[in-house]
C-alpha beads as a LAMMPS data file, in Angstrom:
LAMMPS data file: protein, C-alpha beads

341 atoms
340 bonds

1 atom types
1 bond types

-500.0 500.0 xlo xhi
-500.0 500.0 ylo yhi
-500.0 500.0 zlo zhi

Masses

1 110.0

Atoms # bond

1 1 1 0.000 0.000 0.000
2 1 1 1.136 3.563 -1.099
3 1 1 2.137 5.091 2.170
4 1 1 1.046 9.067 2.079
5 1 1 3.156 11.816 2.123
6 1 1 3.601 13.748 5.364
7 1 1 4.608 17.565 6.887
8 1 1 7.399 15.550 7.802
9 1 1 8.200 14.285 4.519
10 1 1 8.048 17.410 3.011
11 1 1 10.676 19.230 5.697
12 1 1 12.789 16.434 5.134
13 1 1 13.580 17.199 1.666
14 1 1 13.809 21.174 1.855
15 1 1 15.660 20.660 5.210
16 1 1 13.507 22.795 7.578
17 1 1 11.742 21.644 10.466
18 1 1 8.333 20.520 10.491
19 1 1 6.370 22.803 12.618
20 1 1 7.556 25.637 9.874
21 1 1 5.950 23.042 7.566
22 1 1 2.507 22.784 9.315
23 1 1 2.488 26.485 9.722
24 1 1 2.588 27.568 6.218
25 1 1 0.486 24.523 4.946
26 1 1 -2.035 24.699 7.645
27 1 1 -2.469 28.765 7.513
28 1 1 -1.619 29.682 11.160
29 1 1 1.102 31.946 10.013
30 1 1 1.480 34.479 7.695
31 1 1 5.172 35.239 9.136
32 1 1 5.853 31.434 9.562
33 1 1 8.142 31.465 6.272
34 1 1 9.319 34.650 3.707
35 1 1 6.994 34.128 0.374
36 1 1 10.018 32.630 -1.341
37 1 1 9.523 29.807 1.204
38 1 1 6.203 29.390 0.817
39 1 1 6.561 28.810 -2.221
40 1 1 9.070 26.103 -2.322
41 1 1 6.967 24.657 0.672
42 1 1 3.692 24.430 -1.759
43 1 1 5.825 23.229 -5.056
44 1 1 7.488 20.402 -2.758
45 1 1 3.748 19.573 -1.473
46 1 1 2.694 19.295 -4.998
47 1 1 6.128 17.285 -6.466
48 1 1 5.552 14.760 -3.445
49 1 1 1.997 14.269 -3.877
50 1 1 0.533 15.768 -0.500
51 1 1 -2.811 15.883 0.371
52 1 1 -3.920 18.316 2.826
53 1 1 -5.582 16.888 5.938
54 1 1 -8.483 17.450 5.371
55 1 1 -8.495 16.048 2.002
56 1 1 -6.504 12.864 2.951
57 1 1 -9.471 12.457 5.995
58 1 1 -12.540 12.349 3.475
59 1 1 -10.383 10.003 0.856
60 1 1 -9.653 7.723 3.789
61 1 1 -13.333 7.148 4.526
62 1 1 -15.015 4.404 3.104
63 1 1 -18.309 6.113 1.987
64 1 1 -18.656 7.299 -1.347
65 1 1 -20.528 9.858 -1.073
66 1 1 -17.944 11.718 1.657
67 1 1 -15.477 10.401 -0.760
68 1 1 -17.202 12.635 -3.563
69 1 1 -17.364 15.408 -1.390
70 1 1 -13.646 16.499 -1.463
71 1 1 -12.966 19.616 -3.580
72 1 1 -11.881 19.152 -6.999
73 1 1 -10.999 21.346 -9.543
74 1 1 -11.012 20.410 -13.512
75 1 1 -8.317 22.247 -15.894
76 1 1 -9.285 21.633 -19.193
77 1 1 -6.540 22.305 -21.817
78 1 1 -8.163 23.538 -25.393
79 1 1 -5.276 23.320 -28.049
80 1 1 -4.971 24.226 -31.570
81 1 1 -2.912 21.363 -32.429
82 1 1 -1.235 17.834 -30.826
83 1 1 1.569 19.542 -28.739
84 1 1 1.108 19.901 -24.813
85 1 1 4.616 20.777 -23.954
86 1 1 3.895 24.479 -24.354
87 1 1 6.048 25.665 -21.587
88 1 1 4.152 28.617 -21.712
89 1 1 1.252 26.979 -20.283
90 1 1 3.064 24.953 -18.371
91 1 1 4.015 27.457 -16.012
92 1 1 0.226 29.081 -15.719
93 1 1 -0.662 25.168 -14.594
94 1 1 2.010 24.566 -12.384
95 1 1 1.046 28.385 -10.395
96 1 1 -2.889 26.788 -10.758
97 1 1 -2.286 23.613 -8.816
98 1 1 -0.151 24.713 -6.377
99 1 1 -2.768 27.540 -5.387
100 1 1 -5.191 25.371 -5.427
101 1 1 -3.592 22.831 -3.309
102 1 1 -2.519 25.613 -0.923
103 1 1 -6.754 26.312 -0.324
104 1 1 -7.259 22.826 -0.315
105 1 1 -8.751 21.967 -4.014
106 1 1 -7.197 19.171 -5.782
107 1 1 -6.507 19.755 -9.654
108 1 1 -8.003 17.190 -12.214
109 1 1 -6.390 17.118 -16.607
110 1 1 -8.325 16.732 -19.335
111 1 1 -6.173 17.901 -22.686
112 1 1 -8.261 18.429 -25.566
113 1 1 -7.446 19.659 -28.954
114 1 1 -9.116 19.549 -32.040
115 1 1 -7.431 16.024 -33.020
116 1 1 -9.720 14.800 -30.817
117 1 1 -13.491 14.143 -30.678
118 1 1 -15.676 16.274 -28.462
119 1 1 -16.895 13.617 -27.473
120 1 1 -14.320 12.488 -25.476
121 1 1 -14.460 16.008 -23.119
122 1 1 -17.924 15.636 -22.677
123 1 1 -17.288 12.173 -21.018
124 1 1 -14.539 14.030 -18.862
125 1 1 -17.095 16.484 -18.094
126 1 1 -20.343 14.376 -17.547
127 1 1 -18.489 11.576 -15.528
128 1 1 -15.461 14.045 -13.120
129 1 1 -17.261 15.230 -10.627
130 1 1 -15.872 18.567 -9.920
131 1 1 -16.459 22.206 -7.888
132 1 1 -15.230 24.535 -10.921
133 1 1 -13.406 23.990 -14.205
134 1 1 -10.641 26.191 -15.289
135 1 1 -9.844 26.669 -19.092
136 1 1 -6.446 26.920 -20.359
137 1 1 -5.558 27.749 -23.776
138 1 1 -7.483 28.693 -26.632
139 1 1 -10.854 27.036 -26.696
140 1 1 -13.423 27.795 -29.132
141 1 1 -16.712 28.839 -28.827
142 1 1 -18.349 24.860 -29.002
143 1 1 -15.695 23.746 -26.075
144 1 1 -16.914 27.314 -23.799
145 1 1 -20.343 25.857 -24.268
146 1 1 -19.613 22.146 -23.643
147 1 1 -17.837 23.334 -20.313
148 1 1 -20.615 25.736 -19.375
149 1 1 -23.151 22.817 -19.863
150 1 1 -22.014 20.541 -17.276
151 1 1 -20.495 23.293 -14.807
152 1 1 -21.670 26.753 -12.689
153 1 1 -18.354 27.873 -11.772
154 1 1 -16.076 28.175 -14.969
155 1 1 -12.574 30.220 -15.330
156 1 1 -10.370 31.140 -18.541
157 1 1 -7.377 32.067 -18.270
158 1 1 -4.672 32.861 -21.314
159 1 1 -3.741 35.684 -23.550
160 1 1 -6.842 36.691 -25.788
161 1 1 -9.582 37.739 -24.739
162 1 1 -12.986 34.980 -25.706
163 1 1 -16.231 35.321 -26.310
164 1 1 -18.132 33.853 -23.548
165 1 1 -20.189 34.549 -20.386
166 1 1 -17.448 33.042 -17.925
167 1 1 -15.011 34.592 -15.989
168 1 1 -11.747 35.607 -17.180
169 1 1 -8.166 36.260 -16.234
170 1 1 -5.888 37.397 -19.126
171 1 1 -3.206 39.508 -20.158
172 1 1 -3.868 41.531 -23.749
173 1 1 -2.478 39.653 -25.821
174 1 1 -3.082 42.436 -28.785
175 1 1 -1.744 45.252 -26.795
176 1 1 1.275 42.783 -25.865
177 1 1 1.971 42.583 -29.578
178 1 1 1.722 46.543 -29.421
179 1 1 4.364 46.824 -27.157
180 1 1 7.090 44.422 -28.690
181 1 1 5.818 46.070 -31.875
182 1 1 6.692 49.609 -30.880
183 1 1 10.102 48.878 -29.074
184 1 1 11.342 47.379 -32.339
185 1 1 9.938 51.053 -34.212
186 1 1 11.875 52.293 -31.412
187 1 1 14.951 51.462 -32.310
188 1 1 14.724 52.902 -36.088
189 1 1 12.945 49.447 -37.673
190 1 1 10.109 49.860 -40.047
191 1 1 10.617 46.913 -42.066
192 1 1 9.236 44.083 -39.549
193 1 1 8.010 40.636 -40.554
194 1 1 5.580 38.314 -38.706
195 1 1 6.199 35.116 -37.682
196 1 1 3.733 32.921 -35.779
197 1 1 0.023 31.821 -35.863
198 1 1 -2.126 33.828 -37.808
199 1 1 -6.069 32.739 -37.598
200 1 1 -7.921 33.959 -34.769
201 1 1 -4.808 35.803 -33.002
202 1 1 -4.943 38.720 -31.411
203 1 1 -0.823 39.112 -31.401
204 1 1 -1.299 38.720 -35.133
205 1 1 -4.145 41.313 -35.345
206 1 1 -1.918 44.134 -33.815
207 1 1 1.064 43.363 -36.186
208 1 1 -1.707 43.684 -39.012
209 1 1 -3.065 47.389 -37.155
210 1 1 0.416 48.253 -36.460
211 1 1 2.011 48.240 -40.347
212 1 1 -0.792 49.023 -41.918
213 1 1 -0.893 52.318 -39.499
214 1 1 2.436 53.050 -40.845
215 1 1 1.916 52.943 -44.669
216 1 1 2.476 49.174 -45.337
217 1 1 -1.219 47.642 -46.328
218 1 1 0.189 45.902 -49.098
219 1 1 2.626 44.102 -47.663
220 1 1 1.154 42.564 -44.500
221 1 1 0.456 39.543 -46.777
222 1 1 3.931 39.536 -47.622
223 1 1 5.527 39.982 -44.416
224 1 1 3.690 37.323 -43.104
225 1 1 5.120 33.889 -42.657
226 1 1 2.499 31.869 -41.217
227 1 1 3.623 28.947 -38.776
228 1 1 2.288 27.756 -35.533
229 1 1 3.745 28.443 -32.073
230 1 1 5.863 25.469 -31.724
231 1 1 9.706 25.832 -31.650
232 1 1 10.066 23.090 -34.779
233 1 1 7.533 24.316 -36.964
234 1 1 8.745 27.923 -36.618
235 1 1 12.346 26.477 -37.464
236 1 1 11.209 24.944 -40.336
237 1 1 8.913 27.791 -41.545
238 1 1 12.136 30.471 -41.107
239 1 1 14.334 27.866 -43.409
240 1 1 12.247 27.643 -46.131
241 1 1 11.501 32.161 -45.898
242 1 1 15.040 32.394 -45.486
243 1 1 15.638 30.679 -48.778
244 1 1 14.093 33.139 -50.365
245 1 1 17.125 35.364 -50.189
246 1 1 14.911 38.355 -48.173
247 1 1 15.660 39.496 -44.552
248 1 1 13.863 41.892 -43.032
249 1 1 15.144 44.268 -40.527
250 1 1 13.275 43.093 -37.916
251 1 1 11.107 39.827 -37.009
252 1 1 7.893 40.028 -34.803
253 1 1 7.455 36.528 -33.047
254 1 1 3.945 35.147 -31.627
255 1 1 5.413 33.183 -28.986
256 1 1 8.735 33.001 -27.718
257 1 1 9.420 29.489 -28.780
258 1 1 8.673 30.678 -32.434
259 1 1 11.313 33.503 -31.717
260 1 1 13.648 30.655 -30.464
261 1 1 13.096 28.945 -33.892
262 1 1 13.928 31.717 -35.935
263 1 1 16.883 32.552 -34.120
264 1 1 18.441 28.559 -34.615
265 1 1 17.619 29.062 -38.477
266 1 1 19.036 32.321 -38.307
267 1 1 22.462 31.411 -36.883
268 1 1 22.606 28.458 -39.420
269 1 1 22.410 31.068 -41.579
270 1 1 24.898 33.273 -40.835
271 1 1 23.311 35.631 -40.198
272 1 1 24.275 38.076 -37.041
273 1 1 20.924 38.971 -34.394
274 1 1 20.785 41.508 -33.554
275 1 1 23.455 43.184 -36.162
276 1 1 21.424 42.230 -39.494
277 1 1 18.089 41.424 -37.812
278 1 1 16.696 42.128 -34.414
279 1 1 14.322 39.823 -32.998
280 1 1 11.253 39.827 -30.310
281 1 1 8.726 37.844 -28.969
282 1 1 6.199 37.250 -26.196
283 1 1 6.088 35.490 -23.189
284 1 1 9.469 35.400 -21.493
285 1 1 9.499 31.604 -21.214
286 1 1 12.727 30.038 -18.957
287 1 1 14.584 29.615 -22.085
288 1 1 14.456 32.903 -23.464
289 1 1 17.323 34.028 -21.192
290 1 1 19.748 31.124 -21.917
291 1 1 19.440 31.492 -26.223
292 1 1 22.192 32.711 -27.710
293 1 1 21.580 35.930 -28.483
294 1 1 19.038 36.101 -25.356
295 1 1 15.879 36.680 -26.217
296 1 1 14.405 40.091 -26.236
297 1 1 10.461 39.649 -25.530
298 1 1 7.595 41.118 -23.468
299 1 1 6.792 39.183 -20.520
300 1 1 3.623 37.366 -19.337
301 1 1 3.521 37.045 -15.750
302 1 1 2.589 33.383 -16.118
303 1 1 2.821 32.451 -12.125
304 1 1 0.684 35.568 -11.598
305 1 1 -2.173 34.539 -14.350
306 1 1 -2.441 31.041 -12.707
307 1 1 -2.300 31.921 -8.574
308 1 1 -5.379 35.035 -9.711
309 1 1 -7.202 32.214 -11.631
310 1 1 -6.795 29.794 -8.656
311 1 1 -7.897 32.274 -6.153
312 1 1 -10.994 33.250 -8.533
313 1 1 -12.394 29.857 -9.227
314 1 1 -12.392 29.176 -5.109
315 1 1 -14.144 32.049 -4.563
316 1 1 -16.623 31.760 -6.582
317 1 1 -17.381 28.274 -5.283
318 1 1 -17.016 29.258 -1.659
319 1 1 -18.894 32.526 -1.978
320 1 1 -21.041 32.542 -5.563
321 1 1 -21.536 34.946 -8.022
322 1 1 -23.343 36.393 -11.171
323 1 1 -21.598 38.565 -12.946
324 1 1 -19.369 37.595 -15.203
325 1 1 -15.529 39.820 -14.447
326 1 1 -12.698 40.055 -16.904
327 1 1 -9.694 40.408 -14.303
328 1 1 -6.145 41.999 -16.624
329 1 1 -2.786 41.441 -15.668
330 1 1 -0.099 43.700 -16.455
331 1 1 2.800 42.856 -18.733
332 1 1 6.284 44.317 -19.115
333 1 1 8.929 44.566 -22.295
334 1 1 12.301 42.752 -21.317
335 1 1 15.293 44.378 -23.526
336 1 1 18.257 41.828 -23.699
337 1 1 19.883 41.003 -26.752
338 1 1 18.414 39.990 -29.787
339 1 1 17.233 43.295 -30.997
340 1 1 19.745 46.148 -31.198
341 1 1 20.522 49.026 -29.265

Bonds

1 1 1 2
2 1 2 3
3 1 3 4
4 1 4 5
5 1 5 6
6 1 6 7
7 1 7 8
8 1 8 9
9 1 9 10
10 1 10 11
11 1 11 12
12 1 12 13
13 1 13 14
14 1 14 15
15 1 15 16
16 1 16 17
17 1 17 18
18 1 18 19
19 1 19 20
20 1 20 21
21 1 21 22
22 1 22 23
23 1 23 24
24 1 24 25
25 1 25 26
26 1 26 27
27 1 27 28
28 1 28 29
29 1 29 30
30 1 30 31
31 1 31 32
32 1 32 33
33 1 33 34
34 1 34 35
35 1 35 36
36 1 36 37
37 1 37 38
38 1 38 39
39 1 39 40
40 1 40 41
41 1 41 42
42 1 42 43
43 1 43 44
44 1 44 45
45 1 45 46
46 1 46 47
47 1 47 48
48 1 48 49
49 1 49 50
50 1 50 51
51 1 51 52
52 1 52 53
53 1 53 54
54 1 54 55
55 1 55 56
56 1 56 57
57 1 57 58
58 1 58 59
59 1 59 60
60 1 60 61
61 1 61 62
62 1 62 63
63 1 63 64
64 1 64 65
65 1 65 66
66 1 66 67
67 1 67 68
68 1 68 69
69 1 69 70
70 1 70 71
71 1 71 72
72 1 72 73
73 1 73 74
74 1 74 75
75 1 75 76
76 1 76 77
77 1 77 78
78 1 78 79
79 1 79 80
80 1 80 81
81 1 81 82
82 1 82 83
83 1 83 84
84 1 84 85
85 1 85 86
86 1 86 87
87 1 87 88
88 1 88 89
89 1 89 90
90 1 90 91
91 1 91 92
92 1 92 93
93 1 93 94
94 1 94 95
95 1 95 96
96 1 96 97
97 1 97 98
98 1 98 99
99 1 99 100
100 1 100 101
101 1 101 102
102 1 102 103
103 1 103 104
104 1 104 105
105 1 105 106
106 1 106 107
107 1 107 108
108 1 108 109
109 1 109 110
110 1 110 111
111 1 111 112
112 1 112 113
113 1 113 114
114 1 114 115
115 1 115 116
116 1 116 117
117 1 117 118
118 1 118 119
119 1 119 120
120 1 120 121
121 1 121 122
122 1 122 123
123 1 123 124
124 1 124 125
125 1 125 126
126 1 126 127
127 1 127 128
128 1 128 129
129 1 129 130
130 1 130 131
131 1 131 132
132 1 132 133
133 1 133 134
134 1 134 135
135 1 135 136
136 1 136 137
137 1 137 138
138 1 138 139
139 1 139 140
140 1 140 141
141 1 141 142
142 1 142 143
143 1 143 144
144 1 144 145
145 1 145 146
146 1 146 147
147 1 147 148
148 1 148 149
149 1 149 150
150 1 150 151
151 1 151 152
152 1 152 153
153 1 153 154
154 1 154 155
155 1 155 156
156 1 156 157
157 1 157 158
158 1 158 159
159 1 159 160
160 1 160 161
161 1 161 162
162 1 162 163
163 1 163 164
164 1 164 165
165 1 165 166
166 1 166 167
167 1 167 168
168 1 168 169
169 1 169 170
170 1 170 171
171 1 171 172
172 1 172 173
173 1 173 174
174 1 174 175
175 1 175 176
176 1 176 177
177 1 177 178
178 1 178 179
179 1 179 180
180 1 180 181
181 1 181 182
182 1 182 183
183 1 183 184
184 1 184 185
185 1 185 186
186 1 186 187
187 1 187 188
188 1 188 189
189 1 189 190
190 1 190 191
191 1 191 192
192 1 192 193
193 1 193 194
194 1 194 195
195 1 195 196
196 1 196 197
197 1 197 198
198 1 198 199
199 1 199 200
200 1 200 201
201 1 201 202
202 1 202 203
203 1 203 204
204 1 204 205
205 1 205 206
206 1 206 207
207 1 207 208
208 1 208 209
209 1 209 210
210 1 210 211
211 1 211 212
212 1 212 213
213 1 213 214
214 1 214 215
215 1 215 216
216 1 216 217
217 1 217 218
218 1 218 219
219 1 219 220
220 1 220 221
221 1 221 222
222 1 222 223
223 1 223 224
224 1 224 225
225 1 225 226
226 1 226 227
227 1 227 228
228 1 228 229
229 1 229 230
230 1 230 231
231 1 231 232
232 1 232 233
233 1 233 234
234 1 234 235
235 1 235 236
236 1 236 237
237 1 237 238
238 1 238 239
239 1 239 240
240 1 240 241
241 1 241 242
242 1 242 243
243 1 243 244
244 1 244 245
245 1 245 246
246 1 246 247
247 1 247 248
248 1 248 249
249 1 249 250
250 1 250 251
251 1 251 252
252 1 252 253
253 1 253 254
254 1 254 255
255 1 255 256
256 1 256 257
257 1 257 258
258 1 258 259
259 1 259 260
260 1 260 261
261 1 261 262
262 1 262 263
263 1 263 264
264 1 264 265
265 1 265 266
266 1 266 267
267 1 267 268
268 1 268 269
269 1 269 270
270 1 270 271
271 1 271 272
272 1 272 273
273 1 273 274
274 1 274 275
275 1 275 276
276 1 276 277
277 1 277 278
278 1 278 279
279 1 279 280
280 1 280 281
281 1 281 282
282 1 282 283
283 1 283 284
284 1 284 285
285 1 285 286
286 1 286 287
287 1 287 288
288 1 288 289
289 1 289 290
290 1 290 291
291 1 291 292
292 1 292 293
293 1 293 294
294 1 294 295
295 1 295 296
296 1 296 297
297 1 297 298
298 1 298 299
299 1 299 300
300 1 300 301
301 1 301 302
302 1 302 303
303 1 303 304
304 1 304 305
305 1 305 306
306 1 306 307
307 1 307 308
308 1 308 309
309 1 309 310
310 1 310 311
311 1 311 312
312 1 312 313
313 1 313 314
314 1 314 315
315 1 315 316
316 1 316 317
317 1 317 318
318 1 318 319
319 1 319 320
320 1 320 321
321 1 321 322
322 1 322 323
323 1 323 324
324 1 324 325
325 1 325 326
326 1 326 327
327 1 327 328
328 1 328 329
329 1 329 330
330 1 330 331
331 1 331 332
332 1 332 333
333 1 333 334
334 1 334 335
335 1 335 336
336 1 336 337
337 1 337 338
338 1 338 339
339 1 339 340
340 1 340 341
């Protein structure tokens, strides 16, 4: 028999006794541990499995119906396409459970994405038996429905803004693309390509706004090179544009691992970032400050989106509420040193 994981287990491996432990995990303390602590505390909780007390007292009992009273929480991830190693999203999940664990909700997957039959989310949904459902990613307006259908208390959280009477936690994704947009303009570059997803994008929308504000209508089309947000595809996508024998003065990126692309096909190239091209993109993933050139980008707060999402699906359980609220988070433009000076 599994044995459980205890306060003491989880001292044990950061090294710190187990009454600072029990304080932070149990709430008696807000000066128990600094927040850096805290946080290591909850993320060590969540790596070794631990279930709060109250939890682990209601999964120990042998009715089911106490047993289908503990607090669960659903995160349902709508992609565009097979890949769920988005780091991106990664982070925003790993800030959602550990929140959620520190309140005492326990996190339930379901990954969807369109390679998949509805079908099979509506069988998550009609047989998980769950508080609240949280939506990461970019779910269309069929999967908002489904979700809404079998649950009250529903969260997104991402970039774009949706369409939908749920709650949402987001950071503008279009005025994001603004920003990276205008620091490039910034530093004397009018000549700035696209790279990234295209349909339904709001990054992709304010590169469209943004040159044809500035005279270039006709080439949007042209400056476009269409790829989706994974590093590989965006590799391949820059390789076959870069055989074309045109470089632009400055690249635009979706996502930072589409930046991260570019730059590999870049340097096979020859060709010097930020010297002969400057390059941006959006997110600030881990990686973006260990490429080579790092990574200039504007950056998500991706631990912040996930804790406010956590803390806004819990209270709407614990206390209700009609109205729908659209909750922003700011972002910020990180200068290192793929785009010049």
């Amino acid at each position: 028999m599994e044995k459980n994981t205890t306060l003491k287990d989880i001292a044990e491996k950061l090294g710190i006794s187990v009454s600072t432990v029990s304080r932070v995990i149990n709430g008696n303390s807000v000066k128990a541990a600094n927040s850096k602590l805290q946080d290591k505390i909850w993320q060590t909780a969540k790596e070794l499995n631990y279930v709060p007390n109250t939890a682990a007292q209601l999964l120990k009992r042998s009715s089911e119906t106490e047993r289908d009273s503990l607090r669960t929480i659903a995160c349902v991830f709508a992609r565009a396409d097979t890949d769920q190693s988005d780091p991106f999203f990664s982070e925003i999940s790993r800030a959602l459970e550990t929140e959620l664990l520190r309140q005492g909700f326990i996190m339930k997957y379901s990954i969807y994405n369109k390679g998949l039959p509805q079908a099979v989310l509506e069988t998550f949904l009609k047989n998980e038996k769950v508080d609240g459902v949280i939506i990461l990613g970019r779910p269309d307006k069929k999967i908002i429905t489904l979700v809404c259908k079998y649950n009250k208390y529903v969260v997104y959280v991402g970039l774009n803004k949706i369409d939908g009477d749920i709650d949402q936690v987001i950071c503008d994704g279009y005025e994001a693309g603004m920003l990276a947009l205008k620091h490039l303009e910034s530093i004397g570059i009018r000549k700035i390509f696209y790279l990234g997803e295209t349909k339904s994008e709001a990054r992709y929308k304010a590169y469209k706004d943004f040159m044809r504000q500035r005279g270039f209508s006709r080439e949007v089309d042209d400056y476009t090179i269409e790829s989706s947000f994974r590093l590989q595809t965006a590799y391949d996508k820059m390789k076959i544009f870069l055989n074309k024998g045109v470089l632009p003065e400055g690249l635009f990126c979706g996502n930072d691992l589409a930046a991260l692309g570019a730059i590999k096909a870049l340097t096979e190239e020859n060709i010097k970032i930020p010297k002969d091209i400057s390059v941006i993109g959006i997110d600030d993933i881990a990686m973006a400050g260990f490429s080579v050139p790092m990574l200039t980008t504007v950056s998500i707060p991706k631990e912040q989106l996930g804790k406010k999402a956590a803390k806004f699906i819990v209270d709407r359980i614990l206390n209700g509420n009609d109205i729908n609220v659209i909750m922003m988070i700011p972002f910020k433009l990180i200068i290192r040193e793929s785009t010049r000076k």
